[in-house]
C-alpha positions as CSV (number, residue, x, y, z in Angstrom):
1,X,136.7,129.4,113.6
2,X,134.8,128.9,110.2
3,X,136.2,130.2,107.3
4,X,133.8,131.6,104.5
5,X,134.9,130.9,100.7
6,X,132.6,132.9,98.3
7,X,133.0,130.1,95.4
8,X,131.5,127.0,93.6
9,X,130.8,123.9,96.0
10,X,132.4,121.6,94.1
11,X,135.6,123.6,93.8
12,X,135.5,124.1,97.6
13,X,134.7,120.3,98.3
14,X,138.0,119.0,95.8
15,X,140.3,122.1,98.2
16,X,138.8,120.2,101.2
17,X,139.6,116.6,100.0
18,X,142.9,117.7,98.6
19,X,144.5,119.7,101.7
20,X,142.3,117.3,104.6
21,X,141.3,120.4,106.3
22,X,140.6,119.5,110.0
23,X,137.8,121.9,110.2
24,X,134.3,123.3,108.9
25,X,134.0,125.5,106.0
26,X,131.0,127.8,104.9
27,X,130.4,127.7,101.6
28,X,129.0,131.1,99.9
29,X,127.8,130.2,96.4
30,X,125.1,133.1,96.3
31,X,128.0,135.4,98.1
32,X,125.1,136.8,100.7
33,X,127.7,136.0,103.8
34,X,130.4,138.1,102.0
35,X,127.9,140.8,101.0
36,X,126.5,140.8,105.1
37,X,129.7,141.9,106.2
38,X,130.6,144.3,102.9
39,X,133.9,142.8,102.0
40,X,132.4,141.1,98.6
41,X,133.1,143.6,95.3
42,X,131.8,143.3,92.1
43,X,135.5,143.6,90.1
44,X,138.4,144.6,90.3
45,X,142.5,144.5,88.6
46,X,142.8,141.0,90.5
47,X,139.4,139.2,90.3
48,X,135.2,139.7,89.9
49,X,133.0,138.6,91.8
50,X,134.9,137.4,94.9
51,X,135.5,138.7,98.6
52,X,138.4,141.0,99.5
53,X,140.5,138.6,102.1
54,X,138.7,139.5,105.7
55,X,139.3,138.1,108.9
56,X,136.3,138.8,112.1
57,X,136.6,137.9,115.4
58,X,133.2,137.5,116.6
59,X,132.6,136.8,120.0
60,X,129.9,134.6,121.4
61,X,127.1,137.4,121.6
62,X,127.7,138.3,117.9
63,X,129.5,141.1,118.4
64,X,132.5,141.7,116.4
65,X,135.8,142.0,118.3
66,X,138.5,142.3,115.6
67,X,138.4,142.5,111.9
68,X,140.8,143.1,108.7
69,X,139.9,143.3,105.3
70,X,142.6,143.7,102.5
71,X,142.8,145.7,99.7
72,X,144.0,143.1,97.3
73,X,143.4,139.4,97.0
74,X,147.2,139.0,98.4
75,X,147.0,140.8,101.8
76,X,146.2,139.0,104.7
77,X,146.9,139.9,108.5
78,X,149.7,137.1,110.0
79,X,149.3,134.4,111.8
80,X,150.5,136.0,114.7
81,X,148.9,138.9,114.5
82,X,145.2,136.9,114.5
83,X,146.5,134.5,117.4
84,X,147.4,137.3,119.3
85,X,144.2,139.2,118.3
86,X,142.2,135.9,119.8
87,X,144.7,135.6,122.6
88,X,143.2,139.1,124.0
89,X,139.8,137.7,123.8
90,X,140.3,135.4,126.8
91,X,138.7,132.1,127.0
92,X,134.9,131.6,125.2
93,X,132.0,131.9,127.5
94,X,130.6,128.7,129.1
């Protein structure tokens, strides 16, 4: 899992020092990741320029196996319904 954060570096870097995330995150100044996989908008009544909260599965030949994008910055899918989602993935290729 990577996650993608369509914002400044620096702001990213202080969220990663502050929290001690214990993994990788892609960081999407120029917001061409977001834009790829159409989830970035322009504005709207929450925020401009940013990505819509998205979640994608992709499995180890690229392909996408699950994905949920929200309406509004404050939807997300659970945590249990993206374990679950990974769960039916079965184990990654070798």
């Amino acid at each position: 899992m990577v996650p993608v954060l369509a914002q400044r570096a620096e702001a990213v870097r202080r969220y990663v020092e502050e929290t001690g995330l214990p993994f990788n995150v892609l960081v999407d100044e120029s917001r061409e990741v977001v834009k790829a996989y159409g989830v970035w908008h322009r504005a709207g009544l929450d925020a401009w320029n940013i990505a819509r909260p998205a979640v994608f599965l992709i499995a180890p030949d690229g392909s996408i196996r699950y994905s949920f994008v929200g309406t509004s910055q404050r939807e997300f899918p659970s945590h249990a319904e993206i374990l679950a989602r990974i769960d039916t993935l079965g184990p990654p290729a070798s």
